[in-house]
C-alpha positions as CSV (number, residue, x, y, z in Angstrom):
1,X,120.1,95.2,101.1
2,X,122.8,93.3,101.8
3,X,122.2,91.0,104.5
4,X,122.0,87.8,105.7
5,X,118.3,87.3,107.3
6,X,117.5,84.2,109.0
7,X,113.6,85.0,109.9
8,X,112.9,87.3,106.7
9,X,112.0,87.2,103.0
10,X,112.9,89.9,100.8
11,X,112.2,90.5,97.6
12,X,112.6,93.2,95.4
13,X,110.7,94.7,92.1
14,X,112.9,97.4,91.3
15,X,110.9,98.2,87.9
16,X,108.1,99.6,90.7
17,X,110.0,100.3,93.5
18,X,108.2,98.4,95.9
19,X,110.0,95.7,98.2
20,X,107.9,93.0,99.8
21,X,109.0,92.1,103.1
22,X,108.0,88.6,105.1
23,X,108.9,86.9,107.7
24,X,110.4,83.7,107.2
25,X,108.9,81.6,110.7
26,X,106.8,79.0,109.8
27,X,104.0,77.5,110.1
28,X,102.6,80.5,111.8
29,X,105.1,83.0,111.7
30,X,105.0,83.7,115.4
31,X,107.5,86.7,116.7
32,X,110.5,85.5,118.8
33,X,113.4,87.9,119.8
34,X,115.2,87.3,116.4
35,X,112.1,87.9,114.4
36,X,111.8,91.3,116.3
37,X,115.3,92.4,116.7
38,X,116.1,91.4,112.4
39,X,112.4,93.4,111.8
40,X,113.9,96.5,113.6
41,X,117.5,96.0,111.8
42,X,115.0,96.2,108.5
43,X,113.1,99.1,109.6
44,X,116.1,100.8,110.7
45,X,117.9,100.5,107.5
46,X,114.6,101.1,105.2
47,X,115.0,105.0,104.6
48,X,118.8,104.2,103.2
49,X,117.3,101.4,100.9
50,X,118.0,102.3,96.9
51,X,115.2,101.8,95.0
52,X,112.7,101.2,97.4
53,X,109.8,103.5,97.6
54,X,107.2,101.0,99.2
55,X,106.9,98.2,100.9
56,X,104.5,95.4,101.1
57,X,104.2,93.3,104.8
58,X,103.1,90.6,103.5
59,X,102.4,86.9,105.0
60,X,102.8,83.4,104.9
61,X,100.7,80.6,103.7
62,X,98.5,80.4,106.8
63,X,99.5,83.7,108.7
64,X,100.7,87.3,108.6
65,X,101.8,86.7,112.3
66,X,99.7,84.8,115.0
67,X,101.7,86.4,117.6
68,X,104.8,86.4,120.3
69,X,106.2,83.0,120.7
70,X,105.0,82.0,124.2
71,X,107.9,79.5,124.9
72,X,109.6,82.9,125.6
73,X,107.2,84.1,128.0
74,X,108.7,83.0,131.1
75,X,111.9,84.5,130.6
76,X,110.5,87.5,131.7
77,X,109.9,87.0,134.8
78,X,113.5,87.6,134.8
79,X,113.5,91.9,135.4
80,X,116.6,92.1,133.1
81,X,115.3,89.8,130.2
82,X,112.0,91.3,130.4
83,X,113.6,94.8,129.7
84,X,115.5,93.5,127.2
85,X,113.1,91.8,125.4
86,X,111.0,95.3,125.6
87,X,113.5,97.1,124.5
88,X,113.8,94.8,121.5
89,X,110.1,94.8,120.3
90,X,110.1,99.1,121.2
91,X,113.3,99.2,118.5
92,X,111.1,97.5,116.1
93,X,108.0,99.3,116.6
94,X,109.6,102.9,116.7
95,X,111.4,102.0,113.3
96,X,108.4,100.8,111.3
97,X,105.8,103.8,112.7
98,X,108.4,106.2,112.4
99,X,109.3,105.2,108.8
100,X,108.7,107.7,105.9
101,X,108.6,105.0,103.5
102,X,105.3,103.8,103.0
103,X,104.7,100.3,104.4
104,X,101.5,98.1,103.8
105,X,100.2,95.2,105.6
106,X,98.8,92.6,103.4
107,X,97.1,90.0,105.9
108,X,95.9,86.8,106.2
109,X,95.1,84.1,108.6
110,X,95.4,84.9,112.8
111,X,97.0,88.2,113.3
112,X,97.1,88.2,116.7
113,X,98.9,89.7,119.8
114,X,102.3,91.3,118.8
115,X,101.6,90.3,115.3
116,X,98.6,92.9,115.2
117,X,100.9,95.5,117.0
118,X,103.0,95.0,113.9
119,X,100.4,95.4,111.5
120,X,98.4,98.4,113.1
121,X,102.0,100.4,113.2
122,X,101.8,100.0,109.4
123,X,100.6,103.1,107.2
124,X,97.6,100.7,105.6
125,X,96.4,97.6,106.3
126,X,94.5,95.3,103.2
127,X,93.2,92.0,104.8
128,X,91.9,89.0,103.3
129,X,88.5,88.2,104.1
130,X,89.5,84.9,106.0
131,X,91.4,86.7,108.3
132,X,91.0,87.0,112.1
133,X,92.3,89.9,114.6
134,X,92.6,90.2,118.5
135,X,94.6,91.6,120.9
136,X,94.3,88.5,123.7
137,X,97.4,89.6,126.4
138,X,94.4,90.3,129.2
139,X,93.7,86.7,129.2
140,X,97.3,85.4,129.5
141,X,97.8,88.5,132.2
142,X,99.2,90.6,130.6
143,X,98.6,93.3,127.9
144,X,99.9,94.7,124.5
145,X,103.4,95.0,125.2
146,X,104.5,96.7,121.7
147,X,102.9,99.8,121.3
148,X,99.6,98.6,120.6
149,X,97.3,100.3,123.3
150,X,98.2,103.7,121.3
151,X,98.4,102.3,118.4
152,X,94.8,100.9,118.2
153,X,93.5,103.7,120.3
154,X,94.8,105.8,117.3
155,X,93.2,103.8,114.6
156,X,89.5,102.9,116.5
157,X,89.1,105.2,119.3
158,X,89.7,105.1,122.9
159,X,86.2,103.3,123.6
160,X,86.6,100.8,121.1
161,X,89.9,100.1,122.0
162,X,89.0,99.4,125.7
163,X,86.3,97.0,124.8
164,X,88.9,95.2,122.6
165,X,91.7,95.7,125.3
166,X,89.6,94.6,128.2
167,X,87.7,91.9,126.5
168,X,91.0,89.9,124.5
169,X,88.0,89.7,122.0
170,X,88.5,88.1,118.1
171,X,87.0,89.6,115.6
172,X,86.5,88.8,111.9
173,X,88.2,91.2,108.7
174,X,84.4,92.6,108.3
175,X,84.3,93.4,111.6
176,X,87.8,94.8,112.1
177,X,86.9,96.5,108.9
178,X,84.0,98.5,110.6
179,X,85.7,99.6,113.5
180,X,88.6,100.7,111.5
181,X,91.1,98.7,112.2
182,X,91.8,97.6,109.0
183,X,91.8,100.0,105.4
184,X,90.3,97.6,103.1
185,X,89.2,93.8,103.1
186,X,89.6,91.9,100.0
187,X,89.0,88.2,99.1
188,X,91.8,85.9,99.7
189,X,92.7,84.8,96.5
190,X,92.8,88.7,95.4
191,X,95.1,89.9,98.7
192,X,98.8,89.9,97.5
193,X,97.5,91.3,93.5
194,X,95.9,94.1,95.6
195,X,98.6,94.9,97.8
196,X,101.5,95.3,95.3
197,X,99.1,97.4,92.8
198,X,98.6,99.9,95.6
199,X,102.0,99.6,96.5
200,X,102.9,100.5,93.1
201,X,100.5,103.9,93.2
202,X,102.3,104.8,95.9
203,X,106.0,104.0,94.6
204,X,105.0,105.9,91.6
205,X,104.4,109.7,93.5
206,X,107.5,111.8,94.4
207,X,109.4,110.3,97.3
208,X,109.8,114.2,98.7
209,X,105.8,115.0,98.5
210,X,105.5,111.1,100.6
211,X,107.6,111.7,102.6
212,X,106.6,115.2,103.9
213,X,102.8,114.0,104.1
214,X,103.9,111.2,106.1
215,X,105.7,113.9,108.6
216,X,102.7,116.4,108.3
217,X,100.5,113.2,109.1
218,X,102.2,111.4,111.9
219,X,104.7,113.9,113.7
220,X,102.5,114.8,116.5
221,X,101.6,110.9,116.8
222,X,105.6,109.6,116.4
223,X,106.6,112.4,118.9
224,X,103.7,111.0,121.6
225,X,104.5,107.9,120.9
226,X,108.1,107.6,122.0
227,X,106.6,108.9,125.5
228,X,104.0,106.1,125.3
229,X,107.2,103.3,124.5
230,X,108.9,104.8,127.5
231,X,106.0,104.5,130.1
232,X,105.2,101.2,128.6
233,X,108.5,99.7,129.0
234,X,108.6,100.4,132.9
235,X,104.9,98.9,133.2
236,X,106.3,96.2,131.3
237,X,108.9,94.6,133.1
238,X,106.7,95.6,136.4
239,X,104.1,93.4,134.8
240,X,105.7,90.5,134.5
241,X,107.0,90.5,138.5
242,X,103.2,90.4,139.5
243,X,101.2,86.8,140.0
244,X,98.3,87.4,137.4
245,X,101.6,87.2,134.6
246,X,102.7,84.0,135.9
247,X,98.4,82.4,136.3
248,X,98.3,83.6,132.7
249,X,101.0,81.7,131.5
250,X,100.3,78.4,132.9
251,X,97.0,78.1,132.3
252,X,97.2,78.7,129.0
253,X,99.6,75.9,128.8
254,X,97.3,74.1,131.0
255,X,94.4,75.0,128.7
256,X,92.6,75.7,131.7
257,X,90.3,78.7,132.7
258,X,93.0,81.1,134.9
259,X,92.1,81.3,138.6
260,X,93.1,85.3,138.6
261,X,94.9,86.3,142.4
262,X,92.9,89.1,143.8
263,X,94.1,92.6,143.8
């Protein structure tokens, strides 16, 4: 792919035809508007990519992704910026879940917030065992931003997801294991070995037979989907004009308890 990326790690086995992707935002890999909009330019170009017939999401030294980068936050209580930055992370989202190339998540450390979004729009998800999960927007006053009230309501059922949703709740790989949320959880040492040898099943089966599976599989979902990004983006930049967005924020800067307005 040739392309300068300032936020991502590529690299490429063509003898198995699997690309590991990462991004490149340390210590904790946390998702700005660069990180999202050079992840959608990825996702975008993936189906054109020579050679590549999986990819493996994999993550840093302490973290897949722990989340947004909340120095951005208020920004959006700006209408314009907050539709622009929704706009950003929808691009991103809509590329990876309507990708026909397989892509698996190989996680580890706090995947949290936007950085779970990313991971549940993946086609599989390996954790290590170490690995933690929530989606916490509720408690900052807002919620999941990126497509990830259908994309966990997909994956774990629309009770489950509510209790998660409502609650901001963490959970550990086990338990995210049993709910489904995650496809398999591994030990740590044994995460990015198990990743690229599944990666490298899949790479090995006929790109045509994959790629109508994965239409036969997620069409109905994709086509939804888009509907679900366009509500979402109007609740979205509403969301962040109301007063419980703006509590949220400061008192988790505060690292206070938030004092919520009343309805």
């Amino acid at each position: 792919m040739q392309e300068e990326w300032n936020t991502l790690a590529l690299a490429h086995d063509p003898a198995r035809a699997v690309l590991e992707l990462r991004i490149q935002h340390p210590p904790l890999n946390l998702l700005n508007q660069e990180v999202r909009r050079e992840l959608g330019s990825f996702f975008v170009a993936l189906p054109a990519l020579p050679g590549v017939r999986c990819v493996v999401f994999a993550s840093g030294e302490r973290s897949f992704c722990a989340g947004a980068d909340l120095k951005e936050y208020p920004l959006r209580f700006d209408p314009a910026i907050a539709r622009a930055h929704v706009d950003n992370a929808h691009r991103m989202i809509l590329a990876l879940v309507e990708s026909d190339t397989p892509v698996i998540a190989a996680l580890r450390g706090p995947c949290l917030g936007g950085g779970l979004e990313l991971a549940l729009g993946c086609g599989y998800r390996i954790a290590a065992r170490s690995s933690t999960f929530a989606l916490p927007e509720v408690k900052r006053g807002a919620w999941p931003g990126t497509g990830g009230i259908a994309l966990l309501a997909r994956l774990v059922g629309f009770s489950r997801a509510r209790r998660l949703l409502y609650s901001g709740e963490t959970l550990s790989a086990d338990d995210a294991l049993l709910l489904g949320m995650l496809d398999e959880v591994v030990d740590d040492a044994a995460l990015d070995e198990r990743a690229h040898a599944l990666a490298a099943v899949f790479a090995q089966q006929p790109a045509t037979s994959v790629r109508t599976i994965s239409e036969l599989l997620d069409g109905s979902f994709r086509t939804a989907f888009r509907e679900h990004l366009r509500r979402e983006a109007e609740s979205f930049v509403r969301a962040y004009q109301l007063p419980a967005a703006r509590e949220g924020y400061q008192a988790f800067f505060e690292k206070r308890a938030p004092h919520w307005p009343q309805p």
